[in-house]
C-alpha positions as CSV (number, residue, x, y, z in Angstrom):
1,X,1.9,59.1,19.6
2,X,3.1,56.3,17.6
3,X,6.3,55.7,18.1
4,X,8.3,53.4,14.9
5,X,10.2,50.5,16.2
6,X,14.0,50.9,15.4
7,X,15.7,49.3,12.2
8,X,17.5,46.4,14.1
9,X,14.2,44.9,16.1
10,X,12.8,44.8,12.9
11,X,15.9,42.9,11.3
12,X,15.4,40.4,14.2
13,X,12.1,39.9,13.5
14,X,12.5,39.4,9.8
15,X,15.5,36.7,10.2
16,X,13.4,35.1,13.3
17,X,10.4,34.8,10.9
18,X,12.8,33.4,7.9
19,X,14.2,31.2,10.2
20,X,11.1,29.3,11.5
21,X,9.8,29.1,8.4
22,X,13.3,27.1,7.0
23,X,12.7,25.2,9.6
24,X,9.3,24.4,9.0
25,X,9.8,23.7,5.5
26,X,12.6,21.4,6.2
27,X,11.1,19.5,8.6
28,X,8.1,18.7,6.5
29,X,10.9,16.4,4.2
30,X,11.5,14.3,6.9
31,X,11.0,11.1,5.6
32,X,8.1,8.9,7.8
33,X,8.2,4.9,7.7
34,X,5.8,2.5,7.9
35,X,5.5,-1.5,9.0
36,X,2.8,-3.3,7.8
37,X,2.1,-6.7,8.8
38,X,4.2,-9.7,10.7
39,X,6.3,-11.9,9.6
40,X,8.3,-14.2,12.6
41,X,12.1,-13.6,13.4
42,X,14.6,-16.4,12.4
43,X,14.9,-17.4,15.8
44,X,10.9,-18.4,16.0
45,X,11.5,-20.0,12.3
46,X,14.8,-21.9,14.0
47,X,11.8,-23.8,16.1
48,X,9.8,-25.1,13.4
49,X,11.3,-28.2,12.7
50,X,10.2,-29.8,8.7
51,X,8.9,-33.2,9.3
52,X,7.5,-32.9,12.7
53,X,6.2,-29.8,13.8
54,X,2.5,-29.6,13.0
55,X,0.0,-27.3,12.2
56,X,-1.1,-27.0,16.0
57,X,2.5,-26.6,17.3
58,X,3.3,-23.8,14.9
59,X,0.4,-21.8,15.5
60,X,1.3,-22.4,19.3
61,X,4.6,-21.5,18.6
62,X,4.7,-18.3,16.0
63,X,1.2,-18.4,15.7
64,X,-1.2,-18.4,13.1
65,X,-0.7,-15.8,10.2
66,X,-3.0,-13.0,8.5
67,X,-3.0,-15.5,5.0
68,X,-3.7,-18.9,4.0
69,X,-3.4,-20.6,0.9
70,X,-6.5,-19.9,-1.8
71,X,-7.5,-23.1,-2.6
72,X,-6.6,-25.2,0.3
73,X,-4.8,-24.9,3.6
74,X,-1.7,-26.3,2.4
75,X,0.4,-23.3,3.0
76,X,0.6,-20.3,5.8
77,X,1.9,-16.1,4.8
78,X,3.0,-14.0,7.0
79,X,3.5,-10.9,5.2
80,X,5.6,-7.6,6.2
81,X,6.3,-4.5,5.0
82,X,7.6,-0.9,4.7
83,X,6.7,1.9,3.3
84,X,8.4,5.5,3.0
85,X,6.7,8.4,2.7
86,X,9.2,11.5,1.3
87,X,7.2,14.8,1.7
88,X,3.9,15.2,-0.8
89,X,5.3,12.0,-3.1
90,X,3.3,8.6,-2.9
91,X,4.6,6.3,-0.3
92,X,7.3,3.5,-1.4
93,X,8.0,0.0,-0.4
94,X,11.3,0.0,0.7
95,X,11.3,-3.4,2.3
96,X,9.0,-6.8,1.7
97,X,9.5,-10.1,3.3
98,X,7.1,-13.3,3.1
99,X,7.6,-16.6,5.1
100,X,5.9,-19.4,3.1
101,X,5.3,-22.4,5.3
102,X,3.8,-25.5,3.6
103,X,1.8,-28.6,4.7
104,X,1.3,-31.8,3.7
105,X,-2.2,-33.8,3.0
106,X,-1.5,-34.6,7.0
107,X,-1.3,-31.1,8.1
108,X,2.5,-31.7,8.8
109,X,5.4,-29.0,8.0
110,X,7.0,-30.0,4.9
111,X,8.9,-26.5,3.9
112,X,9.6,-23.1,5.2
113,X,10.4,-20.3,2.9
114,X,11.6,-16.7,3.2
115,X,11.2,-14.3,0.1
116,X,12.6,-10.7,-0.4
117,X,11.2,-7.8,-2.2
118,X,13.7,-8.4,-4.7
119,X,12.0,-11.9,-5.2
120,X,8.7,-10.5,-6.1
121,X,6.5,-8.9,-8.8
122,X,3.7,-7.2,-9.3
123,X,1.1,-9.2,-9.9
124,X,-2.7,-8.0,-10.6
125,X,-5.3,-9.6,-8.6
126,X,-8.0,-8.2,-10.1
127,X,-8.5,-5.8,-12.7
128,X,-11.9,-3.7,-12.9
129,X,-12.0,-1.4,-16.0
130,X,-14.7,-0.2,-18.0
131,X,-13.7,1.1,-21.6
132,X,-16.0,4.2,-22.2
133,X,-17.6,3.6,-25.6
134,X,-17.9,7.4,-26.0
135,X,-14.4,8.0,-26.0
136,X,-13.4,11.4,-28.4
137,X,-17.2,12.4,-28.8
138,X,-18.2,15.3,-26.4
139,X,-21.7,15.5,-24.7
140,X,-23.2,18.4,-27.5
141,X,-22.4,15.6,-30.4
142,X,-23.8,13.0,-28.7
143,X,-27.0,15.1,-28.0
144,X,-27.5,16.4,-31.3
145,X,-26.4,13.4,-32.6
146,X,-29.4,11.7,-31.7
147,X,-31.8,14.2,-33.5
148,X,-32.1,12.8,-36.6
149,X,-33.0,9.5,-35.3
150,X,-36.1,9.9,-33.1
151,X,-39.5,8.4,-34.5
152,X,-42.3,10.4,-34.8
153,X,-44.4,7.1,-34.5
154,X,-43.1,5.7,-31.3
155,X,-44.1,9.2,-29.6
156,X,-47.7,9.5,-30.9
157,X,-47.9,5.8,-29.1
């Protein structure tokens, strides 16, 4: 015989149930960070001295970064940072810093910068768009739209 389970194991069962699945739900907006990159502590800066320290010794020292400069190795990037990611939402950079170290013609240290995110912008690299020459004309107007031009000539050919 069945037997029906009494009214307050199934009152348990419904506030367990409801309970895991706040808990589920809430944990799922835990917000997750990210670290992307190096960049050297100020105490490793503190040992590159301007005006003496070379190429060799700072790559010895800090070692050698993930981005050199474009045109010429004037200049070393070290490049960090943070991203949040908040639930389904695109991650966020929360935090950016850049050390700039530059080189003279001799390959010795003549500045060491530190930037911020706050010193940045956005700046586009490269851009690869394509305008769509069939923009507001649907596939069945371009199809019949090309009816009245064929010629007869060109398919007897």
């Amino acid at each position: 015989m069945y037997k029906r389970p009494d009214h307050i194991s199934m009152t348990r069962l419904i506030r367990a149930c409801v309970a895991v699945a706040a808990i589920a739900v809430l944990s799922a907006c835990v917000a997750q960070t990210r670290n992307h990159g190096y960049v050297p502590s100020e105490a490793e800066l503190d040992q590159v001295t301007v005006g003496t320290d070379t190429v060799q010794t700072v790559a010895s020292s800090i070692g050698r970064p993930s981005a050199e400069g474009v045109l010429d190795a004037t200049g070393w990037y070290y490049v960090r940072s943070q991203f949040q990611t908040l639930g389904a939402f695109a991650p966020k950079e929360i935090d950016r810093q850049v050390v700039a170290i530059s080189f003279d013609a001799n390959g010795v240290v003549s500045n060491v910068e530190r930037f911020g995110l706050s010193d940045g912008r956005v700046v586009a690299l490269s851009r690869r768009v394509t305008t769509a020459n069939t923009r507001g004309v649907t596939f069945l107007q371009q199809l019949f739209g090309n009816l009245g031009r064929i010629d007869t000539s060109s398919l007897l050919q």
